[in-house]
Backbone as CSV, one residue per row, in Angstrom:
resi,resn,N_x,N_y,N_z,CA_x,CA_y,CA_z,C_x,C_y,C_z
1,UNK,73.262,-86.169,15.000,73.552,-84.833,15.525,75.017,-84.748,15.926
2,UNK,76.008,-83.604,15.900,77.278,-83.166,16.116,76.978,-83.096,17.330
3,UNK,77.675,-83.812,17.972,78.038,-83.409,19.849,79.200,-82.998,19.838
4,UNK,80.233,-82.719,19.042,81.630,-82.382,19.285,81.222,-80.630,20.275
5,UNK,81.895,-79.927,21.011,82.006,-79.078,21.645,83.258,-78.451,21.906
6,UNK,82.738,-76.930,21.703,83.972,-75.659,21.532,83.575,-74.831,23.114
7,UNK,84.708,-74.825,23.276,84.945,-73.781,24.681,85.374,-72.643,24.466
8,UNK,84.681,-71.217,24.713,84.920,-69.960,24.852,85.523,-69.530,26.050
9,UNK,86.424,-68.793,26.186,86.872,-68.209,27.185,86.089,-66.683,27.228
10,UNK,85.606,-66.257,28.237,84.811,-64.843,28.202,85.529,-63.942,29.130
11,UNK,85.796,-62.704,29.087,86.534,-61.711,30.060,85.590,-60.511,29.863
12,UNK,85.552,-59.861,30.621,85.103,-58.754,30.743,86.086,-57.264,30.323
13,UNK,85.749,-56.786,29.311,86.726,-55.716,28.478,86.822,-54.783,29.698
14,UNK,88.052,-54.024,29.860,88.144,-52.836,30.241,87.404,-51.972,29.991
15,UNK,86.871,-51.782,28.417,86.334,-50.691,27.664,84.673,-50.419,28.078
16,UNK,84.603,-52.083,28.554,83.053,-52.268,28.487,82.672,-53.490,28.024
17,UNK,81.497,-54.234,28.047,81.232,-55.398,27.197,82.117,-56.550,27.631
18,UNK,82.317,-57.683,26.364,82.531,-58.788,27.011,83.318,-59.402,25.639
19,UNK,84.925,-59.853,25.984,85.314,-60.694,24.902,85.330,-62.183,24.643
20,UNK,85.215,-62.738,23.391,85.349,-64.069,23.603,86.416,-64.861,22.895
21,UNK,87.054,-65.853,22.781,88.330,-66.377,22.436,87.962,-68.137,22.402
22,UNK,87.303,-68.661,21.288,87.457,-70.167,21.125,88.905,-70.395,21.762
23,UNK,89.153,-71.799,22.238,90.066,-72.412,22.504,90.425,-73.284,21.706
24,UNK,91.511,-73.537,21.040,91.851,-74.387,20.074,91.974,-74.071,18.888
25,UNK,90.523,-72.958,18.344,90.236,-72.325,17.053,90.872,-70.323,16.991
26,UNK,91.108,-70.269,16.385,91.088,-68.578,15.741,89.924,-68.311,16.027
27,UNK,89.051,-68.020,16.700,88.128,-67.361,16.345,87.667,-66.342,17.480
28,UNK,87.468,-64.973,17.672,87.199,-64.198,18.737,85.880,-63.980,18.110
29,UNK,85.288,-62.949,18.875,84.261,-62.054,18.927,83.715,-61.331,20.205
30,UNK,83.032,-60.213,20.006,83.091,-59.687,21.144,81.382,-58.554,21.166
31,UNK,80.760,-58.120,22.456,79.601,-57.591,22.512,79.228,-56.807,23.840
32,UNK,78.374,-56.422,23.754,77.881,-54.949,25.200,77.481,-55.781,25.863
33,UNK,76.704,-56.845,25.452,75.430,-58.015,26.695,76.456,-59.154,26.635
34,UNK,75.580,-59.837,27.666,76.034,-61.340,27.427,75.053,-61.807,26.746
35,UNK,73.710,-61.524,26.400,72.901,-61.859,25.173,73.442,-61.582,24.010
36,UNK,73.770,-60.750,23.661,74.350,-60.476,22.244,75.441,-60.791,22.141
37,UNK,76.944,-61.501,22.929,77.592,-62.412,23.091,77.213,-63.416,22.332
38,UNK,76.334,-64.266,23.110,75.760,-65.287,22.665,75.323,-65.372,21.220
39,UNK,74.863,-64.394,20.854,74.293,-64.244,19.677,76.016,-63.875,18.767
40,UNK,76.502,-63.429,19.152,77.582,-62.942,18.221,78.993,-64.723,18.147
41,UNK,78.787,-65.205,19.267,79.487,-66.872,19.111,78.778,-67.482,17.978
42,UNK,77.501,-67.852,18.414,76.932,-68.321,17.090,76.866,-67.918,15.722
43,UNK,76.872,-66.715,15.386,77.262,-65.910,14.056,78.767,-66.691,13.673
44,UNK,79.854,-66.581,15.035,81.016,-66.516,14.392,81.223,-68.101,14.150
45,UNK,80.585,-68.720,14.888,80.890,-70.591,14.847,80.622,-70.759,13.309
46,UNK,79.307,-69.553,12.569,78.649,-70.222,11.361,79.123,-69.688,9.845
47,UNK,80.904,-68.701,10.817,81.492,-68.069,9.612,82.689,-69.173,9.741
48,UNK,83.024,-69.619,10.755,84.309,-70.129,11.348,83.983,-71.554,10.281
49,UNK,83.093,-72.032,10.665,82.857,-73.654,10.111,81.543,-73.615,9.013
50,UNK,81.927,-73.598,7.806,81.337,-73.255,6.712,80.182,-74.835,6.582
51,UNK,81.338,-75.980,6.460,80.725,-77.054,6.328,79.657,-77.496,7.919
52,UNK,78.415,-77.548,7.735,77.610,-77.864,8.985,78.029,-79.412,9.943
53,UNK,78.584,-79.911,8.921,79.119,-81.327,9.612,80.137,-81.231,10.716
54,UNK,81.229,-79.819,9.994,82.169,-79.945,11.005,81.806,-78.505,12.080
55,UNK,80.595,-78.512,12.315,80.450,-77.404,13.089,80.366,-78.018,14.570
56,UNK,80.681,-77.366,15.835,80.320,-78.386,16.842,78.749,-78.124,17.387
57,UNK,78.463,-79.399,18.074,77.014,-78.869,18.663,76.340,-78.779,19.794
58,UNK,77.692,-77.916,20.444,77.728,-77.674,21.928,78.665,-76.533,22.042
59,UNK,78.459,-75.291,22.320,79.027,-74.475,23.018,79.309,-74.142,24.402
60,UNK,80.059,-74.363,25.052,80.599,-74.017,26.419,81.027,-72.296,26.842
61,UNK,81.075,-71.614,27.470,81.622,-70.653,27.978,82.253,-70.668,29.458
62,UNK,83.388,-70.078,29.682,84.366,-70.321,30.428,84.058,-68.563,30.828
63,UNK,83.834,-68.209,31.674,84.313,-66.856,32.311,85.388,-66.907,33.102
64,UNK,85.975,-65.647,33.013,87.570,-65.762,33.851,87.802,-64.118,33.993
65,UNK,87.626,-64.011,35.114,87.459,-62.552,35.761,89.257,-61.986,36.498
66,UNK,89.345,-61.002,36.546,90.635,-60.897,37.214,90.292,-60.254,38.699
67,UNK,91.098,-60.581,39.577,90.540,-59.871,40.588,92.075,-59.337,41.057
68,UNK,92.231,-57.858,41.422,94.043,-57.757,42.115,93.334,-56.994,43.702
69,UNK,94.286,-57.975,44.539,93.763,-57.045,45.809,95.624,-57.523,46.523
70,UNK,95.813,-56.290,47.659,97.198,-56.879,48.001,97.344,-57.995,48.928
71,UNK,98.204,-58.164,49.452,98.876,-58.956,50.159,98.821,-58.686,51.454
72,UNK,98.792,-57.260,51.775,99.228,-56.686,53.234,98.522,-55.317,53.006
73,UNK,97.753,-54.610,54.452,96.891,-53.944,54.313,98.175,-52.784,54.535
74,UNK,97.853,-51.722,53.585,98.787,-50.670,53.626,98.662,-49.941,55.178
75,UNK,100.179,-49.636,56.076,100.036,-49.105,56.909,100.262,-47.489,56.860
């Protein structure tokens, strides 16, 4: 079995939904759920890596949220 493992970075779109960004690889994709996320990584891992050998066989996801708040409470 492939244990090698790919890390997604996930953000939450402005627009809506949820993007994703392999690390290391080209490869995005993006969806409304985080179920269909999921479902849309695996689609793209199985366009990304044609040969099954070099596919990895562990997916990770990384969420990374932004948060802006100030410094000093406006007087």
């Amino acid at each position: 079995m492939n244990t090698k493992e790919i890390v997604f970075i996930v953000e939450e779109d402005p627009d809506g939904g949820y993007n994703a960004n392999a690390l290391g690889h080209n490869i995005f994709t993006q969806a409304d759920t985080l179920a269909e996320l999921k479902e849309m990584i695996k689609d793209a891992l199985l366009c990304h890596f044609e040969n099954e050998a070099d596919r990895p066989g562990i997916i990770r996801t990384h969420f990374v949220k932004d948060e802006v708040f100030p410094l000093y409470k406006a007087s």
